[in-house]
C-alpha positions as CSV (number, residue, x, y, z in Angstrom):
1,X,-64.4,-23.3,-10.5
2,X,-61.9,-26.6,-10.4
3,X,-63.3,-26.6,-14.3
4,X,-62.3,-23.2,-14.7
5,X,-59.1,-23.4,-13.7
6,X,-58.3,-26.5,-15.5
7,X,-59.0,-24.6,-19.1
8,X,-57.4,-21.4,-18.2
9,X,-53.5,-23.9,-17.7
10,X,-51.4,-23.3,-19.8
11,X,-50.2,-27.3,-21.3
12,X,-47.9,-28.0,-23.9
13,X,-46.9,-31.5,-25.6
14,X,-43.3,-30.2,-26.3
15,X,-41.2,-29.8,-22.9
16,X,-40.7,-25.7,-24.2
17,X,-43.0,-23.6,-25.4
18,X,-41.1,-22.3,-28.5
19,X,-39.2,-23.7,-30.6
20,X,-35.1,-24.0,-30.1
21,X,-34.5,-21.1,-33.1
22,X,-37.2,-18.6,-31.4
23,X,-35.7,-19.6,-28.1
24,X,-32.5,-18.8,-29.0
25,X,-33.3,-15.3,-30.8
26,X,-35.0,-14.4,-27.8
27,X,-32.0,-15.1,-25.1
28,X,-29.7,-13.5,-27.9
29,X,-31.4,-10.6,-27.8
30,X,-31.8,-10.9,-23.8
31,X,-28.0,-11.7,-23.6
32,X,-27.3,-8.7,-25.5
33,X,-29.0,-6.1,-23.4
34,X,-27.6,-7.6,-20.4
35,X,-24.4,-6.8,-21.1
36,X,-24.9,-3.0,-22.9
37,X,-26.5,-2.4,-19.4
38,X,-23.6,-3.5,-17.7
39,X,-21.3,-1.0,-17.8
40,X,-19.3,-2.3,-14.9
41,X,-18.1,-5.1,-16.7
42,X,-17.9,-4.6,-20.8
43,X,-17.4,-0.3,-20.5
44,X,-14.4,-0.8,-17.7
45,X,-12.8,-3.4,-20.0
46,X,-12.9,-1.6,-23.0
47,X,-11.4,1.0,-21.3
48,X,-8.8,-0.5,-19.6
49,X,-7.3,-2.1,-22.9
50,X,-6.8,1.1,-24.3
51,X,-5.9,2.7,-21.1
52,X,-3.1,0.0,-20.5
53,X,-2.1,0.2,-24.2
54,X,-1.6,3.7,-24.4
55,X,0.9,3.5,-20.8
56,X,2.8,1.0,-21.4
57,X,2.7,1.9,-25.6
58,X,3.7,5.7,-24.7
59,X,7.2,4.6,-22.4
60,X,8.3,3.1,-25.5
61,X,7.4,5.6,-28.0
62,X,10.6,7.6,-28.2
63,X,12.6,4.6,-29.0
64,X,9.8,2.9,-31.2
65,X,11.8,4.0,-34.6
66,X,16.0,3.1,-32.7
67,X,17.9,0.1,-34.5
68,X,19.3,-0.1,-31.4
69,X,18.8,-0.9,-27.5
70,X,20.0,-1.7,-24.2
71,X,19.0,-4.6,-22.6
72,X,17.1,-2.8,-19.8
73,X,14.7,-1.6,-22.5
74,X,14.3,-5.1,-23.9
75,X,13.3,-6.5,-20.7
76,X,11.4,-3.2,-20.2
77,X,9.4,-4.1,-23.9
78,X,9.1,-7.6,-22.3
79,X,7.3,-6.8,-19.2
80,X,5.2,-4.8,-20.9
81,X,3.8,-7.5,-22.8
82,X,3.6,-9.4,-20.1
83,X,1.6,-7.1,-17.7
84,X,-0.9,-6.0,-20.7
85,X,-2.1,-9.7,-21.3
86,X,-2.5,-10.5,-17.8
87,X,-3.9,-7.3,-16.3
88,X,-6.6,-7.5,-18.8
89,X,-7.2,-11.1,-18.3
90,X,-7.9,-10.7,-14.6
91,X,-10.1,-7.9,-15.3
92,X,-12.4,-10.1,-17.9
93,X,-12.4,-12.6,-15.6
94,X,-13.4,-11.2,-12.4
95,X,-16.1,-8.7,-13.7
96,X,-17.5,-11.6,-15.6
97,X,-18.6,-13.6,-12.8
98,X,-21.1,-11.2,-11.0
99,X,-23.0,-10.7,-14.7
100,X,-22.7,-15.0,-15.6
101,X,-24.1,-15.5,-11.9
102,X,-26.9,-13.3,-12.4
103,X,-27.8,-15.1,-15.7
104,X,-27.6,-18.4,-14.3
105,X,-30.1,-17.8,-11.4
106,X,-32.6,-16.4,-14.5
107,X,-31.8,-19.6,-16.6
108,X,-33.1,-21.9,-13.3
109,X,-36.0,-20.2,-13.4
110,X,-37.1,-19.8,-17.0
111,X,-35.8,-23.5,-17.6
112,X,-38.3,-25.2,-15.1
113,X,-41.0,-23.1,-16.6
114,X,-40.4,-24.4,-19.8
115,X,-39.0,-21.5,-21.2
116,X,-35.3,-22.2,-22.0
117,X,-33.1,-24.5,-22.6
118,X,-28.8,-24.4,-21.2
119,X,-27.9,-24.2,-25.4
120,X,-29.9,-21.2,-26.0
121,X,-28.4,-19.4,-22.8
122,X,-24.5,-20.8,-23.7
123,X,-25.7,-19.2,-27.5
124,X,-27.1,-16.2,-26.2
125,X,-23.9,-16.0,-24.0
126,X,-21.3,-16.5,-26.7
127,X,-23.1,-14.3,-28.9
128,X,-23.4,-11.1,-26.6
129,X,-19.4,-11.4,-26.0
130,X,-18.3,-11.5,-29.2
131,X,-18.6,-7.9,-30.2
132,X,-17.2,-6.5,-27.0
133,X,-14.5,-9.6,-27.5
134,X,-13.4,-7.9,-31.0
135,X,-13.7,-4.7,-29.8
136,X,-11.1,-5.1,-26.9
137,X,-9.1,-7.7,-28.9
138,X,-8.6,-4.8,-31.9
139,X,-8.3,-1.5,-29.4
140,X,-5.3,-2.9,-27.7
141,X,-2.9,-4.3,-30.3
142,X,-3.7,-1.3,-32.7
143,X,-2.6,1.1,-30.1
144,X,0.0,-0.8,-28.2
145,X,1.9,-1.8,-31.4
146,X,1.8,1.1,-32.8
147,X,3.2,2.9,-30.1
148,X,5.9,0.3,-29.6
149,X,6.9,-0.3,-32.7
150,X,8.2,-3.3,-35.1
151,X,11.2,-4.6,-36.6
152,X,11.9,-3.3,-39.9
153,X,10.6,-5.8,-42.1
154,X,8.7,-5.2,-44.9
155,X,4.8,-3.9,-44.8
156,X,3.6,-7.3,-45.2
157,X,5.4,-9.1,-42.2
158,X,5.3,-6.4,-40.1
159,X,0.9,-6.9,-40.7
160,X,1.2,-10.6,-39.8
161,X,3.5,-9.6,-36.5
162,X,0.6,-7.0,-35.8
163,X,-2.4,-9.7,-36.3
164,X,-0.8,-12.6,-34.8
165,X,-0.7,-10.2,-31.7
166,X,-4.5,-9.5,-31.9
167,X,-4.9,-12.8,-32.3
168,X,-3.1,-14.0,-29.3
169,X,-4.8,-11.3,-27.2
170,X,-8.2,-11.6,-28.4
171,X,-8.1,-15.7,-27.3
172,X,-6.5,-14.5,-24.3
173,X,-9.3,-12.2,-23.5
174,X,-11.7,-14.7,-24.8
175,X,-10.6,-17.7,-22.5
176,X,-10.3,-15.4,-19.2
177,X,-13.9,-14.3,-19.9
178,X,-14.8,-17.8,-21.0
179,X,-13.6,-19.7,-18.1
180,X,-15.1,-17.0,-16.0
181,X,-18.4,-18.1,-16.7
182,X,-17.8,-21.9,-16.6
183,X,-16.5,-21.7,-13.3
184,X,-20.1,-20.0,-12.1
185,X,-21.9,-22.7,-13.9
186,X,-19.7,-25.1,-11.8
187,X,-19.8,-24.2,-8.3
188,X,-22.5,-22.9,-5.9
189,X,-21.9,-19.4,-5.3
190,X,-19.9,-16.6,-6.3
191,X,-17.6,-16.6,-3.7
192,X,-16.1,-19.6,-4.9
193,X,-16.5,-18.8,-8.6
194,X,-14.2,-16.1,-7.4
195,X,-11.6,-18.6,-5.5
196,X,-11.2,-20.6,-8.7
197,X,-10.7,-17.3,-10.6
198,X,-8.2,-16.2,-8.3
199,X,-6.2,-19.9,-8.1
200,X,-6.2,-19.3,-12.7
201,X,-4.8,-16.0,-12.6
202,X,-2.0,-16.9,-9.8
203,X,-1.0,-20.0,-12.5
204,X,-1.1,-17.7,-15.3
205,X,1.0,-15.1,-13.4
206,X,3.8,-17.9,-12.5
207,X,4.1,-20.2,-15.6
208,X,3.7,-17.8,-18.1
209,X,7.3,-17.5,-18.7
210,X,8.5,-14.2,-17.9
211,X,8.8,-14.3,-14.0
212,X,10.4,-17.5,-14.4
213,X,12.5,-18.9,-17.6
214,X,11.0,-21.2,-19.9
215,X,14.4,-23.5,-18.9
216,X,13.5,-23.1,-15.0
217,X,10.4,-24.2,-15.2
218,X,10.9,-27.3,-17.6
219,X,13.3,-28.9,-15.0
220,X,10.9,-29.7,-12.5
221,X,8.1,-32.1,-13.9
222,X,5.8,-30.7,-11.2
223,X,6.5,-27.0,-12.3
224,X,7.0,-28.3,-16.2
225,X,3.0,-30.2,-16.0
226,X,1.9,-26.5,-15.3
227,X,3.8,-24.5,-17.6
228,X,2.8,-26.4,-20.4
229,X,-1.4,-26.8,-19.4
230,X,-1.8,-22.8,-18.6
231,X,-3.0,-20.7,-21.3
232,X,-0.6,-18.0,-19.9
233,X,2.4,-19.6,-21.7
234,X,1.0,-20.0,-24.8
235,X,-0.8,-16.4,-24.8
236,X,2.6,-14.6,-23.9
237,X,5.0,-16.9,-26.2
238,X,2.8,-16.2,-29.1
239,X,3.1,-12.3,-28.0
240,X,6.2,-11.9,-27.8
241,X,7.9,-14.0,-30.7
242,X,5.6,-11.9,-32.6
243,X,7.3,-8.8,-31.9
244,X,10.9,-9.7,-30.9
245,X,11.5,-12.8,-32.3
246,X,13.5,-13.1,-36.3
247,X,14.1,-9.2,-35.6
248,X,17.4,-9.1,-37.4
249,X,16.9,-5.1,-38.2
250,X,17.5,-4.3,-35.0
251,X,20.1,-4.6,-32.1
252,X,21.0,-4.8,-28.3
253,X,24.3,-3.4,-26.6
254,X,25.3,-6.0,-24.2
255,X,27.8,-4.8,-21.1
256,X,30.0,-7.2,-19.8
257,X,28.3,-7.6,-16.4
258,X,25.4,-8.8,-18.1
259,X,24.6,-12.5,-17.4
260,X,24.2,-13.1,-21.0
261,X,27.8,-11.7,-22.2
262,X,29.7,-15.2,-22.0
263,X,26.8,-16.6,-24.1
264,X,26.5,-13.8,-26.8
265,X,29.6,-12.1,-26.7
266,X,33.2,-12.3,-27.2
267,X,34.2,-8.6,-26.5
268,X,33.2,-5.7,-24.2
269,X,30.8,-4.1,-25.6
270,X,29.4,-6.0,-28.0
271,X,25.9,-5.7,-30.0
272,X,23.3,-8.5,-31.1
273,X,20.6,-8.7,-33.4
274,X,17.1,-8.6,-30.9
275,X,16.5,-12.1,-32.0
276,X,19.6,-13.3,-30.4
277,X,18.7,-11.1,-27.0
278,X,15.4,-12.5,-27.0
279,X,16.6,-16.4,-27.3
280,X,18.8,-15.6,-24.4
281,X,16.2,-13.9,-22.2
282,X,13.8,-16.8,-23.7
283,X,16.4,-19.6,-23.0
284,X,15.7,-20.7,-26.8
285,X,12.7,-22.3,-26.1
286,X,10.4,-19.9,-28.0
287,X,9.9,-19.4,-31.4
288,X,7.6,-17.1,-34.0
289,X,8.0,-20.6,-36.0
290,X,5.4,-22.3,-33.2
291,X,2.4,-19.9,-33.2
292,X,0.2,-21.8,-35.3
293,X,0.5,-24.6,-32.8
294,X,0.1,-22.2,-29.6
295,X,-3.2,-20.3,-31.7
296,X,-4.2,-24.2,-32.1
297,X,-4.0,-24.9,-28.2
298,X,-5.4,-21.5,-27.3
299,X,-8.4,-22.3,-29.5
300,X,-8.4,-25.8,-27.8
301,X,-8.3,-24.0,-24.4
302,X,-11.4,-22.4,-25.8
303,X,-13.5,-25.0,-27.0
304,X,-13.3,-27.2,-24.2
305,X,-14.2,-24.6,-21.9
306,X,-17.0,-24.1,-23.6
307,X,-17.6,-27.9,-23.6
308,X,-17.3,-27.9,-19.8
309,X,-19.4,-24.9,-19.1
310,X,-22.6,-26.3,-21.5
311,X,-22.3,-29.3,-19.5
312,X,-22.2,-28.0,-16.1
313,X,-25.3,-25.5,-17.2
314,X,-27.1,-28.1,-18.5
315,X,-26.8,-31.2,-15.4
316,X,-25.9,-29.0,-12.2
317,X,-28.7,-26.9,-10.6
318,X,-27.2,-24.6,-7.4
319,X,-30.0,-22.2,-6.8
320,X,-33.9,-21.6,-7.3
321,X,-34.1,-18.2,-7.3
């Protein structure tokens, strides 16, 4: 019998059965299915996006094609920038977690039997999200921009103002979702995957710029060491200086009582082009000039994330389910 048993093992000279290219096929394939049966999580954001960019897009439509605005809808076309980014940011990352946790627990198992490796489940990983990624990155600007409208520049800048806002919100999107997962590769349980989640959003929310000025939150070196490490910033500057900023085609009627009147104006009322509103609302800190350096941090953001997450897959072990 002991004879028996001893032919019928399974051995192997190579610590996995299959090779690393088979190996990662399979947990592409794996990855994949995972999330088009999880409609909780890739479904609900795709939604979302186009939900949020049709709201917000629609307030703005009847003024989309006006040379000319008040300040309350400049702040208005601010804010709305400003919730779309982070509203679907905390979606990606929160819905992420449950699906990455799930995963995790599988890749314990199937790693001590041989079976996978932390590469082929951080390939399978990246390679499942990038097609939902596009999708949500595309649906939203399309719509959203559209609706809201650009500065009256020829076809060819207004396309690069349109892209670099895909752009900006697909690495925003990408990042939330990103860091999602590392933080479930990091810690124990989903519980505290979620903590970490909610301690990122609440630093996006704050030192992104728009509840607080970009001049406010430079003078304090303890506020000024955030503002310039969350993504938030760099996701929302790169947003917005690619709609509002260099818009010398169109205007802003400032009243006197506005706090900005000494600084723009010398008469009651006076107009502005929208690029000098939004240097005065921006403390003239941002500029449409610096988006190749913020896409550069972004993608940064990104990789090391990545990085971080391999790493912790790879060396920590939480569970042996």
């Amino acid at each position: 019998v002991a004879g028996r048993e001893e032919k019928l093992q399974i051995k192997s000279d190579e610590r996995y059965a299959q090779p690393w290219y088979r190996r990662d096929k399979l947990m592409m394939i794996r990855a994949m299915r995972i999330y088009w049966r999880s409609p909780g999580y890739n479904l609900s954001r795709m939604t979302l996006a186009v939900a949020i960019a049709l709201l917000l897009g629609s307030i703005f439509f009847p003024i989309k094609d006006r040379t000319l605005f008040s300040e309350t809808q400049m702040d208005s076309m601010f804010g709305a920038v400003y919730i779309a980014f982070i509203i679907i940011g905390q979606l990606s990352i929160t819905s992420i977690i449950p699906v990455t946790i799930s995963i995790r627990d599988m890749y314990y198992r199937h790693e001590a039997a041989g079976m996978l490796s932390s590469r082929s489940v951080m390939f399978g990983l990246l390679a499942a999200e990038i097609p939902f990624l596009a999708v949500i990155s595309l649906s939203f600007p399309v719509i959203f921009v559209s609706l809201i409208g650009l500065p009256n520049d020829n076809i060819v800048e207004d396309f690069w103002r349109g892209f670099g806002v895909y752009l900006f919100f697909g690495l925003n999107t990408a990042i939330y979702s990103y860091i999602g997962q590392m933080f479930c590769f990091l810690v124990p349980g989903q519980g505290t995957a979620i903590v970490l989640a909610n301690i990122f959003i609440g630093l996006n929310n704050a030192y992104s710029g728009f509840i607080a000025s970009p001049a406010l939150l430079t003078k304090n070196f303890f506020f000024a060491v955030q503002y310039y490490f969350v993504p938030g910033h760099y996701v929302y500057q790169g947003m917005v200086t690619s709609l509002f900023d260099a818009d010398y085609s169109r205007n802003v009627t400032i009243l006197e009582e506005s706090i900005y009147f000494d600084q723009l104006c010398v008469s009651d009322p006076c107009t502005v082009f929208v690029n000098d509103y939004f240097q005065a609302f921006f403390d003239g800190m941002w500029s449409y000039a610096t988006n190749n350096k913020d896409l550069g941090i972004l993608v940064l953001w990104s990789v090391c994330i990545r990085i971080i997450a391999s790493v912790a897959l790879k060396y920590l072990k939480f569970s042996g389910k």
